[in-house]
N, C-alpha and C positions, 0 to 999 in steps of 0.2 A: 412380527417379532420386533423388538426392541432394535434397534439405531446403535451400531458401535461406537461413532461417534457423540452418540448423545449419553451412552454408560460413560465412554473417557470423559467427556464433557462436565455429565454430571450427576456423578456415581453416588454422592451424597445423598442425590436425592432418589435415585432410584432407590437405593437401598431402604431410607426409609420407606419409600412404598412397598418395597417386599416383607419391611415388618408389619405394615399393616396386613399384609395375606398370612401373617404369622409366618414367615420363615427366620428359623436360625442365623445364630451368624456364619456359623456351620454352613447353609445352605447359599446364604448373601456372599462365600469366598467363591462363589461361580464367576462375581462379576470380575475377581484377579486375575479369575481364568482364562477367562474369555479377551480379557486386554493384552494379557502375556502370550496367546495364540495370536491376536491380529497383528501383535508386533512381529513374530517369527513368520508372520505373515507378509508384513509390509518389507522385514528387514529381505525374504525371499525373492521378495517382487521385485527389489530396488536391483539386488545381483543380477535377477535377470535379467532386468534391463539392461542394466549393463554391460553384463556380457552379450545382449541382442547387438548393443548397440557398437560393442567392439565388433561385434562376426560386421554386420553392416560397414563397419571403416576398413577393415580386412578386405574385406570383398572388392571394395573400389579399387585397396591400394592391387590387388591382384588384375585387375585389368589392368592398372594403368603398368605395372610393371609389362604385363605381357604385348599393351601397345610397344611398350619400348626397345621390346627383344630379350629383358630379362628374366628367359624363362625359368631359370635355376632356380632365381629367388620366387618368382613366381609360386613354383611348386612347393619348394619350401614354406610358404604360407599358407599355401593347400591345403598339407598336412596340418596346419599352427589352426587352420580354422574347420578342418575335422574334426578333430580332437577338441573346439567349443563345442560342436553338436552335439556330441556324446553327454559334455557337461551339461551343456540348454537342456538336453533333454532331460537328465536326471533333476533342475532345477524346477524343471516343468511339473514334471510328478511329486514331487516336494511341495513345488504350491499347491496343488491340486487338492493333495491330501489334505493340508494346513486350511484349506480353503470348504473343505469337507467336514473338518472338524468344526471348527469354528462355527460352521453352520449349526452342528447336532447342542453343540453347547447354548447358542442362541433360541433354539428351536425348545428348549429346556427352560428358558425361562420364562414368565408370564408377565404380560402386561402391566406397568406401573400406575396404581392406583390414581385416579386424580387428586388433589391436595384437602379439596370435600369430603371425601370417603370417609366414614371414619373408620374408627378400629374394630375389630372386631371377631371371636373366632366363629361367628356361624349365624344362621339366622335367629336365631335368639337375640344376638345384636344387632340385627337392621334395625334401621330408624322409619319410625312413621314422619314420609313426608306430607301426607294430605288425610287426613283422618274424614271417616265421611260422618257426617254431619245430622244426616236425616233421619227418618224412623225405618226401623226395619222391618221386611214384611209380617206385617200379622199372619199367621197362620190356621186353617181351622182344626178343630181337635183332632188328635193321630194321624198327623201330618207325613207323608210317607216320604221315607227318601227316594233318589232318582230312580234309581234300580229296581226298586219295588214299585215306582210309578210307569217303567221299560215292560214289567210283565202285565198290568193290568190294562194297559195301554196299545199294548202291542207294538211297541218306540223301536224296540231295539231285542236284540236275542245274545247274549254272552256263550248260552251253550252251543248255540247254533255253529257261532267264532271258534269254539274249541275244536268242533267237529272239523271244521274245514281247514282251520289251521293253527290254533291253539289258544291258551291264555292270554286276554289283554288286545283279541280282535273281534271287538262286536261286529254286528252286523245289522247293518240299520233296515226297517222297515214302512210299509207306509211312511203315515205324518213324519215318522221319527225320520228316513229317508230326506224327506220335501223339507222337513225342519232344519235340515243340513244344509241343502243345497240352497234351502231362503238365508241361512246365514253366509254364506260363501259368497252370493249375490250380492247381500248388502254391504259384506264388508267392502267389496271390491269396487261396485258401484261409490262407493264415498271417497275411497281410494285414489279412484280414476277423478272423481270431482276436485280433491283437494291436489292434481295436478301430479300425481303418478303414472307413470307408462306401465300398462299390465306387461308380464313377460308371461310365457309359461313354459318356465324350463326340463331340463330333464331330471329321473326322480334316482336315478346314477351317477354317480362319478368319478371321474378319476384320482389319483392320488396327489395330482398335481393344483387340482380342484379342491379337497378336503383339505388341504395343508396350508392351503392361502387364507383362509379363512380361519383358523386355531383350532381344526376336530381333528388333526394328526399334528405331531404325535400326543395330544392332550386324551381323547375323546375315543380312542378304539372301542374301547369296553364297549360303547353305549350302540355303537353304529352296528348294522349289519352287512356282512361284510362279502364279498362273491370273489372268492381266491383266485378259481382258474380265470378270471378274466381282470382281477384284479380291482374291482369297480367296490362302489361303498353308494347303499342306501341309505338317502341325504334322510338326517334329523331336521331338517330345517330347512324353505327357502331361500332361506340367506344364502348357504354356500353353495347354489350355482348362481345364482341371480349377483352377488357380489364379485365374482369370478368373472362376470361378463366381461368387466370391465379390466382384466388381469393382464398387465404388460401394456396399456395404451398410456398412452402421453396426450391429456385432454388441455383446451387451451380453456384459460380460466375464466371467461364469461359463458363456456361450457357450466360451469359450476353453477347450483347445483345439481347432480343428476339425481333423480327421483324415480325410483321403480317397484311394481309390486307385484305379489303374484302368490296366484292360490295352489296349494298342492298337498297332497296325503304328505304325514313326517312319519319316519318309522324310528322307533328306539327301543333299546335292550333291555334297559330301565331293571341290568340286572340287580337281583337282591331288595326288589322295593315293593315287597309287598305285606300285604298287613292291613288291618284293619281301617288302618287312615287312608289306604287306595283303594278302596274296594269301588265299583263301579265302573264310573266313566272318571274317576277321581285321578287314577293314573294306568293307561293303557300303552301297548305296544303300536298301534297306528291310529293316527288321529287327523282332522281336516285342519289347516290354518292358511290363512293370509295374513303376507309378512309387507312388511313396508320397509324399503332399503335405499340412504342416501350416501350417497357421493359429495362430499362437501369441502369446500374453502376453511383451511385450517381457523382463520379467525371468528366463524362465523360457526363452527360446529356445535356449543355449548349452547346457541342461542336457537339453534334448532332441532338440539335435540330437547328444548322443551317445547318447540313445536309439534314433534312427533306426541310430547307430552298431552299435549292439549289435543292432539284428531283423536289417540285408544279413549280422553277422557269421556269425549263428544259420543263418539259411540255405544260407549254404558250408559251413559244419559239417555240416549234416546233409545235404547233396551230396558232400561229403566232400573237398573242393577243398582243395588249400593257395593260403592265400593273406596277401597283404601289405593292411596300409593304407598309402597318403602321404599327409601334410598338403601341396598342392600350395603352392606359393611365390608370390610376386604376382606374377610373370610371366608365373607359369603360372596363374590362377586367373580364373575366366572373369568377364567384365564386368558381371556381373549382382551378381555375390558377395561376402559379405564375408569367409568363410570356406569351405574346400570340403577336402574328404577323398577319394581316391581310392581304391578296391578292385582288387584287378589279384589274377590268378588264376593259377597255374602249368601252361603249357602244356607235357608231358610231351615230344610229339616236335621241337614246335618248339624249345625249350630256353627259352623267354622269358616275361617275364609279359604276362599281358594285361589292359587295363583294361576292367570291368566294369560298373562302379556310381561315378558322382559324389554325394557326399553334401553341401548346401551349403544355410546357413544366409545368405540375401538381408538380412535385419535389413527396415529399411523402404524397400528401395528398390523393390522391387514394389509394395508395397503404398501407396508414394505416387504411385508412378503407376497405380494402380488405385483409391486414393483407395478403399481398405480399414481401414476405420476400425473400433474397438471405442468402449462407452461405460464410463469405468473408472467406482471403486466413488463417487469425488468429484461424477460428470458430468460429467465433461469426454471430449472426442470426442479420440481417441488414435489413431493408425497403427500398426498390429498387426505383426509377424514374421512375414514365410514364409521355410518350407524344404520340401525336397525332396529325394530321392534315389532312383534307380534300385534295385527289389528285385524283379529284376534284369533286364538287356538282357540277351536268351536266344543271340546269333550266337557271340557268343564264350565264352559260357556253356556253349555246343555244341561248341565247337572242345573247348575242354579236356576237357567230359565223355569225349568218342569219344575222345581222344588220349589220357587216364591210365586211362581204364579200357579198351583195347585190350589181349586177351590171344590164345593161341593159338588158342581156341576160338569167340571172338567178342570184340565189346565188353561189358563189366557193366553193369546201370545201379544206381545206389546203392539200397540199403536204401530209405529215405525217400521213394524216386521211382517204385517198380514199382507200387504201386497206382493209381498216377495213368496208367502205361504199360498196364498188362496183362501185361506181360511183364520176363522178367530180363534177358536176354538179346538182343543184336541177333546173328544170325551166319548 
């Protein structure tokens, strides 16, 4: 979440980054709100102190009277610093709440756009950053889409998913099975090369977990959710992998920390269906490997075009055409300050498809995780994350079977058969 002192600091500019998400000004008077709460905040906090700090000089003077023998007066201030408690405490509860509130108001609002972004109400306006350049795959005649290549192949089964537990859970088979797990391998093997530490975390968690990362309260809808225990099946290894690091105070040639890690994501992905998701194009559980940095606030812009360049490395050597977008603030998800999209060209569908988010949070995770570094001064600092898909494997699949579909079979690239065992699916 946003910095109260950095809305008091510099609310001009926050603001305009909330008109790039398109909000009101209607909605922009949260940020009045939220100033005029941490003042009844801070104005609570000063009383209390002060009156801590009266009961603390009471306190003395009552010993020292009672060294002296004067117990009258003694007592009499006994009662004078009773009678604070009752107030401490009612002051106490008073912050508390003030301190509660503030929170849900903060918790409310989204991440301020970086100054790049442009404007925009949706993906219609994202901007092509990298348009790809090459030729796209030839196809031979009656080229099939993925799903129709899933049954004649034996790749994968949709209805099989239904039976066992509904819409939007295939179930992979043979090659279609080993073609997964050869992606999973290579992602992670590159991963591990380009100087990540695998994790492999849990595929639960708790509320305290989803919150630090921006999927509470943004993100219910999407998540699946287990009430009696309270737990939330993670969309994404981002939020436990980012979590890890939740509450530590890292010393800053610690920086940068770099971690990755493969795991099933599950989403709700209610109301999205339709003809443009049909397949493997948009499902309720899917394989990815995430790539997630801890970084030195000066140095985060410049690595997250790092991150840029390992997803690029890896379509190249898949052999994928593909696009970046710098998505627009309308389009750019509520956690983030800036975010890049990867989208990959699907030969039979004729479309691209999106891939890989790449998105640089700045410190909005990390103040609600109260992930702090200590820089070289000593002073306690709120570190950078980012993150990005390398890579969600569903539609990673669709394209593969769909551009490398020939008479003979489908290919699988150069770079990927030692991880298959095989060239060939046919």
């Amino acid at each position: 979440m946003l910095q109260v002192k950095v809305i008091r600091e510099e609310k001009r500019r926050i603001a305009n980054g909330l008109r790039k998400r398109n909000w009101t000004a209607k909605q922009i008077r949260i940020l009045d709100q939220i100033l005029e709460k941490d003042d009844q905040r801070r104005a609570t906090q000063k009383a209390l102190d002060d009156m801590l700090a009266e009961n603390n000089r009471l306190s003395k003077q009552i010993g020292q009277l009672m060294g002296q023998g004067k117990k009258a007066e003694a007592e009499a201030m006994k009662a004078q610093v009773s009678a604070m408690k009752e107030e401490t405490k009612q002051l106490e509860e008073q912050f508390n709440t003030l301190k509660t509130e503030l929170e849900e108001l903060l918790y409310n609002v989204p991440n301020c756009p970086h100054k790049s972004v442009p404007k925009g109400s949706g993906e219609e306006d994202n901007k092509v950053f990298k348009a790809w350049d090459g030729p796209l795959p030839a196809l031979p005649e009656n080229a099939l889409p993925h799903w129709d290549l899933a049954k004649k192949y034996q790749l994968f089964d949709f209805e099989l998913g239904v039976k066992l537990t509904g819409a939007g859970f295939p179930v992979y088979r043979g090659k279609g099975a080993k073609l997964q797990r050869a992606l999973v391998a290579f992602f992670l093997d590159h991963a591990i090369k380009a100087g990540f530490e695998e994790v492999l975390p849990p595929l639960l968690v708790n509320e305290d977990t989803a919150r630090g990362t921006g999927q509470l309260p943004d993100k219910e809808a999407q998540m699946y959710t287990f009430e009696k225990d309270n737990l939330y099946l993670i969309p994404t290894a981002e939020v436990p992998v980012t979590n890890i690091l939740r509450g530590e105070i890292l010393q800053e040639d610690q920086l940068p920390v770099k971690m990755t890690a493969y795991t099933p994501c599950f989403r709700r992905e209610a109301g999205a269906w339709g003809a443009h998701v049909r397949g493997l194009n948009r499902v309720h559980q899917f394989d990815k490997v995430e790539i997630v940095q801890v970084e030195h606030p000066d140095r985060s812009y410049k690595t997250l075009q790092q991150m840029l360049g390992h997803v690029s490395r890896l379509l190249k050597k898949l052999e994928l055409p593909y696009r970046i977008l710098l998505l627009c603030g309308g389009d750019t998800g509520f956690a983030s300050a800036k975010t890049f999209d990867f989208e990959v060209w699907s030969g039979a569908q004729q479309r691209w498809l999106e891939v890989s988010s790449v998105s640089n949070f700045e410190t909005f995770q990390s103040n609600r995780m109260q992930l702090r570094y200590r820089d070289a001064d000593g002073k306690i600092q709120l570190a950078h994350t980012l993150n990005g898909s390398a890579l969600a494997l569903a539609r990673i699949v669709a394209a593969l079977l769909e551009n490398n579909q020939t008479p003979e079979g489908i290919t699988i690239p150069k770079a990927l058969q030692k991880y298959t065992g095989f060239k060939i699916i046919d």
